[in-house]
C-alpha positions, -999 to 999 in steps of 0.1 A, spaced: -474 526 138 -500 546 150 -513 584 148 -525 605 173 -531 644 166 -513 645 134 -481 634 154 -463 598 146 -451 577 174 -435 546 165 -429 514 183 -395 511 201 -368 491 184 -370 460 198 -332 445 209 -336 416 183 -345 445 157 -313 463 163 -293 435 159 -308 427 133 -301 463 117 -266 460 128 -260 427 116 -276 437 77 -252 473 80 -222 447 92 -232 426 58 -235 456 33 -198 472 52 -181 435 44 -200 433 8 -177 468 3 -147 457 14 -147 426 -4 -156 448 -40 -126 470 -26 -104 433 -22 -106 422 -55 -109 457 -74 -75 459 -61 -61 426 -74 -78 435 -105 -63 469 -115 -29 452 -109 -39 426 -131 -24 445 -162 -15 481 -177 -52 486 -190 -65 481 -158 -44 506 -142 -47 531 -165 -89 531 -164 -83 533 -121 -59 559 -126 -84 579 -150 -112 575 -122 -87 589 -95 -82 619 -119 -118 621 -128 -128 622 -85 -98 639 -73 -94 635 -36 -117 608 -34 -99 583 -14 -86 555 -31 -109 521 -13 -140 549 -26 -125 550 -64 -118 512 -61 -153 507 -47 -171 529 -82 -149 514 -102 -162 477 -94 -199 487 -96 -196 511 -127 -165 518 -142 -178 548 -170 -190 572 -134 -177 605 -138 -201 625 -112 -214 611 -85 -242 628 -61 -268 613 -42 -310 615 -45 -308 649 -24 -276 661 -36 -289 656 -74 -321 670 -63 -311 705 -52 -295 709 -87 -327 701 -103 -318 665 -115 -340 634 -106 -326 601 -108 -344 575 -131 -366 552 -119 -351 516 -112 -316 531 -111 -293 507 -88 -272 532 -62 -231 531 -62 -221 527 -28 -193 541 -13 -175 551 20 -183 578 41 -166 588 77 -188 586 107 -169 598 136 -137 579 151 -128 556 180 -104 541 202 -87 511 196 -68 489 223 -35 499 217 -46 533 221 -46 541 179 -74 564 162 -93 550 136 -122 562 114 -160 546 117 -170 541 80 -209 543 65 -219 535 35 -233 558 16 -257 551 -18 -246 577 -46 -258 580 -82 -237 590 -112 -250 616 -137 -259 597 -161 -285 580 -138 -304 613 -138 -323 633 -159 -332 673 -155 -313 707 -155 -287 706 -180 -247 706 -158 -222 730 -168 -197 710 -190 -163 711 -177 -137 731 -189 -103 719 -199 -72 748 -199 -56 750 -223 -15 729 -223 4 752 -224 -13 772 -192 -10 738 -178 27 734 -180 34 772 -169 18 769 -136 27 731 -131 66 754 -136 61 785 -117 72 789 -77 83 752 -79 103 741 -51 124 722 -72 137 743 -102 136 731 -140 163 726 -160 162 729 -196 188 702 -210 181 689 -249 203 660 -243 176 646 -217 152 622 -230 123 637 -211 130 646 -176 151 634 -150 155 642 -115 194 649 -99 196 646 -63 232 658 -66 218 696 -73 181 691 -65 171 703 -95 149 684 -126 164 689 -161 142 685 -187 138 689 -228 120 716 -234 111 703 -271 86 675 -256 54 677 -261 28 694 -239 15 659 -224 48 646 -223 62 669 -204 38 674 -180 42 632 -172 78 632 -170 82 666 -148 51 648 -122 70 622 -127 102 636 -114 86 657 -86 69 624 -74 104 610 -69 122 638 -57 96 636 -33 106 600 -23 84 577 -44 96 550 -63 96 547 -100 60 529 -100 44 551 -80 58 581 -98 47 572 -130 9 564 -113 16 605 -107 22 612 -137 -5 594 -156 -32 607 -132 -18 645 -134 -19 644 -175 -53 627 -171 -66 655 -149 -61 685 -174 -71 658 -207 -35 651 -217 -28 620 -226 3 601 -209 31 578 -218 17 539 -217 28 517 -188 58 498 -196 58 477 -163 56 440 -153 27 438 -136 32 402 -129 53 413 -98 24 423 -84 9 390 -82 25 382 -52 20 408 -29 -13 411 -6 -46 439 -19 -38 461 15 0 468 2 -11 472 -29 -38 497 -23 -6 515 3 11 522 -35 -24 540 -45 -22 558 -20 10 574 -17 6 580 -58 -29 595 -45 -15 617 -22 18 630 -47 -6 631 -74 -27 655 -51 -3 680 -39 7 686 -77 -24 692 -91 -36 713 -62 -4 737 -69 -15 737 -108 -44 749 -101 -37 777 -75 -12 794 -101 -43 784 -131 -64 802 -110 -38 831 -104 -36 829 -143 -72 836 -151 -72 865 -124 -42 881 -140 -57 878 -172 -91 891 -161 -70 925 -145 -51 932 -178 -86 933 -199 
């Protein structure tokens, strides 16, 4: 490297250099996927499991599943995740020796043969919050149940139901309508009604309660255990099993995206009646 009038000019990259480069990015993109491989068979391994990936998924939202696979194999207790620049424009400096989470990130798209679109993937290095020190973060704010439940209820598409003789809540196809006992309590209402939208929605009964869990873990609820046989599980390959996070992702998504539209609506009512 040399300087010339306080400019920098650097040597080209050499051919052998760049394929050098590619080959170590190739490396560090297979490294991921392979984290993401056997993260996979591991949350399926048993309820526990499943529950801590489900409490990440709530805890990063619409982070995509392979990325909440990804933290959860390199540090499980993450629950905000930023990286050096990020953290530094809100005052926060990451502590010295601190190893980086790396994730996913999109790149552009290409082409394949058969003329399908698919998405170039980065990785990207990210620190979690408690690998930093500095300005102290807002902590987060949980509503409160019952506000929970009201707008997880109000302008549903499928209308509720109030039946005693229900154990929790169950979906009818017959009249497209969920009936539910009103007498549950708050968190076990909000599981069984996610529960029920998930599969009026199409899901099967697995993947509906993977809604459920993950809506009740978003607001600080706590859900109804597993009571699955994971063992069945066993047998079938990481890439379908990750297809059943997904589609739970995506349910899980579109219901707590509506709960907090008409949470939101709630607090601006609220703030117009004062």
């Amino acid at each position: 490297m040399e300087t010339k009038n306080d400019q920098v000019y650097r040597n080209p990259i050499t051919p052998e250099e760049r394929s050098a480069w590619a080959a170590k990015k190739q490396n560090q993109r297979d490294m991921a996927y392979s984290f993401i491989e056997s993260q996979t068979m591991h949350v399926f391994s048993d309820p526990k499991n499943m529950n801590d990936h489900l409490k990440r998924q709530a805890v990063f939202g619409k982070m995509g599943v392979s990325n909440v696979l990804l933290v959860g194999a390199q540090r499980s207790d993450a629950r905000e995740l930023r990286s050096f620049d990020e953290w530094s424009k809100r005052d926060r400096t990451v502590m010295r020796g601190e190893k980086a989470i790396v994730i996913l990130e999109t790149k552009g798209e290409y082409t394949r043969e058969d003329g399908t679109t698919r998405s170039n993937f980065d990785l990207k290095p990210v620190f979690d919050v408690s690998q930093t020190y500095g300005k102290d973060l807002r902590s987060k704010q949980y509503p409160p149940a019952k506000a929970v439940i009201k707008a997880l209820l109000t302008k549903s598409e499928i209308p509720i139901e109030w039946n005693d003789h229900v154990k929790d809540a169950q979906y009818n196809p017959d009249t497209n309508k969920i009936e539910a006992n009103q007498r549950l309590d708050a968190d076990q209402l909000l599981y069984s009604v996610s529960r029920e939208y998930a599969i009026a929605d199409g899901a099967d009964l697995f993947v509906a309660e993977c809604v459920g869990i993950t809506v009740c873990y978003r607001y600080s609820l706590m859900p109804e255990p597993f009571d699955y046989d994971f063992s069945a599980f066993q047998k079938k390959e990481p890439r379908e099993l990750r297809n059943l996070l997904m589609d739970a992702r995506k349910l899980y998504c579109n219901i707590y995206e509506r709960i907090d539209k008409n949470l939101q609506k709630q607090r601006a009512q609220k703030q117009e009646e004062r």
